[in-house]
VOKE-206940 format. One line per 8 residues: number of its first residue (from 1); their letters; for each residue x, y, z of C-alpha. Coordinates in steps of 0.05 Angstrom, whole numbers. Layout:
<recs>
NUM) A) X:Y:Z ~ ...
</recs>
This chain:
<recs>
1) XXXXXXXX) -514:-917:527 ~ -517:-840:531 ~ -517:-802:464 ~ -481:-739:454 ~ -521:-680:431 ~ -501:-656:365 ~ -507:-580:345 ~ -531:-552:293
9) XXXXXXXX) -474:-529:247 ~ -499:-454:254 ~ -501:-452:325 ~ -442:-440:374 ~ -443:-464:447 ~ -391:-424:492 ~ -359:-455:554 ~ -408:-425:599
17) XXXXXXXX) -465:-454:557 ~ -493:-402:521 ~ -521:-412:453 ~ -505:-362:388 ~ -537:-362:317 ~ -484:-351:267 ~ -503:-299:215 ~ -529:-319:154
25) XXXXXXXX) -489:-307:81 ~ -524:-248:63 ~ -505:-212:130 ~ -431:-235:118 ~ -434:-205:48 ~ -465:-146:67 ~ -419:-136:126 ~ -360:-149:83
33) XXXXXXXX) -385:-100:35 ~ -394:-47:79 ~ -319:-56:110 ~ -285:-61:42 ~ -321:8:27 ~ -298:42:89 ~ -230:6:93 ~ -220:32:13
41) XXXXXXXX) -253:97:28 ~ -208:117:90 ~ -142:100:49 ~ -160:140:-10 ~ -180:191:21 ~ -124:211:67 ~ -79:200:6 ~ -123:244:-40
49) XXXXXXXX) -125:299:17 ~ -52:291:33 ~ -45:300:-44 ~ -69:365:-40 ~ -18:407:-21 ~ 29:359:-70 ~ 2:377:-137 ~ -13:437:-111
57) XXXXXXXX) 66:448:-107 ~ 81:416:-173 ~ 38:476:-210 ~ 75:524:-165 ~ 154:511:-177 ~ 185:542:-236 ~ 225:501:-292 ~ 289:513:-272
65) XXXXXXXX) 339:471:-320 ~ 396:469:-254 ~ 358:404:-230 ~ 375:369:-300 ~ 430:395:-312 ~ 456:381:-237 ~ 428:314:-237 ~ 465:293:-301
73) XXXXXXXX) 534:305:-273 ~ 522:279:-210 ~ 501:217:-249 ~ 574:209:-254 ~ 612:235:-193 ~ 562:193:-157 ~ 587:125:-189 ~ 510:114:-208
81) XXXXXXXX) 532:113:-281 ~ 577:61:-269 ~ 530:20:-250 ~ 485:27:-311 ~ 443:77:-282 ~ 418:124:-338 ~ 360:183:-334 ~ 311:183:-393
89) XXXXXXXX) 273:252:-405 ~ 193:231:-403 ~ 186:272:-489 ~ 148:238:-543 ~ 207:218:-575 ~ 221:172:-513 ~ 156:133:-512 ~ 177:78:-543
97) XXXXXXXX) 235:64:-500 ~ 205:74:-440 ~ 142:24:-467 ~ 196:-34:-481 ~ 234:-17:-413 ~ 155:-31:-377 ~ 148:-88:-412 ~ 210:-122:-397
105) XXXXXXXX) 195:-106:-322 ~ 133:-145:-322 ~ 166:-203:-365 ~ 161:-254:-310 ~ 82:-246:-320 ~ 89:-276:-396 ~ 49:-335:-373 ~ -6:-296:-344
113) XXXXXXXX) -32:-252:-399 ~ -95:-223:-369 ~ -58:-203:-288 ~ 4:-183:-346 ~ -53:-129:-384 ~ -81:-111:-323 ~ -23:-93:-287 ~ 7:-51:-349
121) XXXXXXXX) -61:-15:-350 ~ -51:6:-283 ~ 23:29:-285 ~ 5:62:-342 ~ -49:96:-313 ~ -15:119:-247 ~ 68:113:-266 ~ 84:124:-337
129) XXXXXXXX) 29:174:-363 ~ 35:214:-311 ~ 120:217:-313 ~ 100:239:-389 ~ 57:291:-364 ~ 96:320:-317 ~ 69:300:-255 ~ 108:235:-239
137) XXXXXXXX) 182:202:-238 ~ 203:134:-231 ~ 266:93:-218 ~ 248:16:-250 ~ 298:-28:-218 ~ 307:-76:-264 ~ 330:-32:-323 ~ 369:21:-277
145) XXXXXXXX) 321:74:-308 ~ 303:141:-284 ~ 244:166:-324 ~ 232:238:-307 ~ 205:298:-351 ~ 267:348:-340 ~ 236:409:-367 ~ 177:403:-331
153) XXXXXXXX) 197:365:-265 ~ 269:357:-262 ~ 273:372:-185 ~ 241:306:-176 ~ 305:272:-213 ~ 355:271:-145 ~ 297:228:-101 ~ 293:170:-160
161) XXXXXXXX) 370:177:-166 ~ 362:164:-80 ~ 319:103:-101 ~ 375:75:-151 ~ 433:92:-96 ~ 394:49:-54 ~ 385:-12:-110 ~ 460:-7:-128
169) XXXXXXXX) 506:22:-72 ~ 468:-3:-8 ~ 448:-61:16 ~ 405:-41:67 ~ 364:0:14 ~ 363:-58:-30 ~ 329:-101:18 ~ 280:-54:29
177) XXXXXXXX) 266:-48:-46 ~ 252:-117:-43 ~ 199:-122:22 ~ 163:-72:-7 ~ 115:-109:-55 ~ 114:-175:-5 ~ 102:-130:50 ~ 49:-91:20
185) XXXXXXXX) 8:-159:-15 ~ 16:-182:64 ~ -19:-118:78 ~ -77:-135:32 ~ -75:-204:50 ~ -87:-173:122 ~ -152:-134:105 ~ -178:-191:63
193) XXXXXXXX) -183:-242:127 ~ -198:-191:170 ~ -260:-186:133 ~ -275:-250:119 ~ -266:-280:192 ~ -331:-288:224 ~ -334:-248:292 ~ -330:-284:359
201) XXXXXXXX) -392:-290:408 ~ -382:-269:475 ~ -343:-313:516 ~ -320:-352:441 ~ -245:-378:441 ~ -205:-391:391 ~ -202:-464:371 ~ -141:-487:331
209) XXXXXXXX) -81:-455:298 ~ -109:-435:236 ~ -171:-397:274 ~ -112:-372:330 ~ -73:-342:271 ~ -130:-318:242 ~ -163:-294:305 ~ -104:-248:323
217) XXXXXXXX) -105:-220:252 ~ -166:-186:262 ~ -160:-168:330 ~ -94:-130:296 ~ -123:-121:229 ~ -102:-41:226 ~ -32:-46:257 ~ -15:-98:214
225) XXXXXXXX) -44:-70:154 ~ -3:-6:173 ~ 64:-49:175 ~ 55:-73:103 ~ 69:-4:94 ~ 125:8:137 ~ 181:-25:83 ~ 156:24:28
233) XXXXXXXX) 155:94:81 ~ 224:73:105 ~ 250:59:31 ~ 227:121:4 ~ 246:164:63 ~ 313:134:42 ~ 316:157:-17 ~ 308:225:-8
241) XXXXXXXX) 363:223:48 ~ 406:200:-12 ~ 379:263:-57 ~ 387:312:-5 ~ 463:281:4 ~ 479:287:-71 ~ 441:348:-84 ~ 475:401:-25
249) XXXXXXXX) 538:406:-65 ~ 508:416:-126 ~ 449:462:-116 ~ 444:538:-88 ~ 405:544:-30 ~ 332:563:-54 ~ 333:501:-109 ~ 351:454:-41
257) XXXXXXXX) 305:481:-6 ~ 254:474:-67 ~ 276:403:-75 ~ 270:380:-4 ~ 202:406:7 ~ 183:380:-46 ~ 210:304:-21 ~ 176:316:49
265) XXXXXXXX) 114:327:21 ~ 105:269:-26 ~ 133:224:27 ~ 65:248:71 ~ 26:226:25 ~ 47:152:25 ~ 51:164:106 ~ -33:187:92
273) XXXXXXXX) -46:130:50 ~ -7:75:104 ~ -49:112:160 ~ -116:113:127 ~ -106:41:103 ~ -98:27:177 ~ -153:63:200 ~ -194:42:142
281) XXXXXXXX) -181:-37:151 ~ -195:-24:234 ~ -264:12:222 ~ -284:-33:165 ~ -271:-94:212 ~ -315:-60:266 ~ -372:-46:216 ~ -372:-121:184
289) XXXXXXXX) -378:-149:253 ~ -440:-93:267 ~ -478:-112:216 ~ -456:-196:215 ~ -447:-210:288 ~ -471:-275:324 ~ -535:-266:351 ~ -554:-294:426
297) XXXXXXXX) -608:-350:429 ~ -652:-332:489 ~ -680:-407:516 ~ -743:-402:553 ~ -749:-438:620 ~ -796:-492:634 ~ -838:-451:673 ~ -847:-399:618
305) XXXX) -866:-456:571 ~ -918:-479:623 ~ -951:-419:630 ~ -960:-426:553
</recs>
C-alpha cells in the first residue's frame, strides 16, 4: 500500500513541484497594515488636494441674496414643492429641526445604538456642522430637505435642489440615489479582501470558487474599488445638470457662471477621492504582498547533502 505525502498546512506545492512557505501572521498584519495606510493615504489625499481650490472658492464668492431668493421661487415653478420638497436656512434658530430631521434618517438603526451614535457623530462632523457653518449643503432624501445656509452659501441651493429633482421627478436619478451607498460599502468591501487575500506563489492557481472570486478581486482590486464610486460621480454630476437647467432662466450671467464653477469643482473632488481610492487600494495591495509574499523553499540535492 503506497501512502500519500501529506503537506504541511503552511506550505504550497505548485503544479510544476515547487515548494512555497506561506508567510507567517505577523507578516500578514504588517503587510495589511502598510496597504490600509497607503490605500487610506492616497484617497485622502487627492480629495484634500482637490479640496483646495474648493474652499478656496467658498471664501472668495460674495453673499449675493439672488441665489435664495431665485431658488425659493423656482421651488415652485419647478413642481419640487409639490412634492414636499422644502429648503431650510442652516441659522441657530433651525438646529433643532434639522437635529430631529437627522435623526429620523437614521431611524432604521434604532436597534443598533452604538453603529446609530457613531454614524450621527460622523454626519455631524462632516454634513450638518459644516451646512451650519457655511461650508456645506445637503439634500436628505427621506425628509425632502434642503439644508443650506442662504446668506452665506446660497449658490450651493440649485445643486441639492438637482439632487431632490433626481429623488422625485426621475427615475433614472432615483436609482442612482439608491446604488450609491451599496455601491460604495461594495467598494470597501473590495479593499478589505484585497488585503486580506494571501498572495499567489509563482505558478499558484486558483482553487475553488470562493478563492476564484476572490482571486480576481485583487487582481482588480483598484478598478473595482473605483466603480463603487462610479454611482455617486454619475449621481452628483446629475444633479448639477438639473441646477444648471433650473438656474439659466433665473440667474444673470456672472451668478451662472459663479454657480456652475462652483458645481464643477466640488464634483472633482469626489472624482479625486474615487481616483485616489483606486490608486490607493492598487498600491496598498502591491505593498501587502511585498512585505507578506510566499517565500520559495530551495531543496538541496542529494549530492549537496553528501558532500555534507
Amino acid at each position: 500500500m503506497t501512502l500519500s505525502r501529506v503537506e504541511p498546512r503552511n506550505v504550497i506545492t505548485t503544479d510544476d513541484g515547487r515548494q512555497y512557505k506561506k508567510p507567517g501572521l505577523g507578516k500578514q498584519y504588517l503587510g495589511y497594515a502598510a496597504g490600509s495606510v497607503v490605500a487610506d493615504g492616497m484617497a485622502i489625499g487627492l480629495n484634500a488636494a482637490a479640496g483646495l481650490p474648493f474652499f478656496k472658492m467658498i471664501k472668495k464668492i460674495p453673499q449675493n441674496p439672488i441665489y435664495s431668493e431665485a431658488a425659493d421661487r423656482v421651488l415652485i415653478t419647478s413642481g419640487l414643492a409639490d412634492k414636499g420638497v422644502k429648503i431650510i436656512d442652516a441659522v441657530d434658530a433651525s438646529r433643532p429641526i434639522v437635529d430631529n430631521i437627522m435623526n429620523n434618517s437614521l431611524k432604521s438603526l434604532d436597534k443598533y445604538p452604538m453603529l446609530k451614535n457613531i454614524i450621527k457623530k460622523i454626519n455631524e462632523i462632516t454634513v450638518v456642522g459644516p451646512a451650519f457653518m457655511g461650508c456645506n449643503a445637503f439634500f436628505e432624501p427621506k425628509s425632502n430637505s434642503i439644508v443650506v445656509s442662504k446668506e452665506k452659501m446660497g449658490y450651493a441651493t440649485f445643486h441639492e435642489m438637482g439632487h431632490a429633482i433626481n429623488k422625485n421627478m426621475s427615475k433614472y436619478g432615483k436609482a442612482l440615489q439608491k446604488m450609491r451607498t451599496p455601491f460604495l460599502l461594495a467598494g470597501s468591501l473590495v479593499s478589505l479582501i484585497a488585503l486580506s487575500k494571501r498572495a499567489k506563489a509563482d505558478g499558484e492557481e486558483p482553487k475553488g470558487i470562493y478563492d476564484k472570486v476572490t482571486s480576481f478581486i485583487k487582481s482588480n482590486a483598484g478598478k473595482l474599488t473605483f466603480l463603487g464610486f462610479v454611482p455617486m460621480l454619475m449621481e452628483e454630476g446629475l444633479a448639477s445638470f438639473n441646477a444648471a437647467k433650473m438656474a439659466k432662466s433665473v440667474l444673470d450671467v456672472k451668478a451662472f457662471k459663479t454657480m456652475s464653477k462652483f458645481n464643477k469643482i466640488a464634483w472633482l473632488t469626489y472624482f479625486a477621492l474615487a481616483a485616489g481610492a483606486g490608486l490607493g487600494t492598487m498600491l496598498g495591495v502591491k505593498i501587502k504582498d511585498k512585505i507578506a509574499k510566499p517565500q520559495e523553499i530551495k531543496h538541496r540535492s542529494a549530492m549537496e547533502k553528501s558532500l555534507d
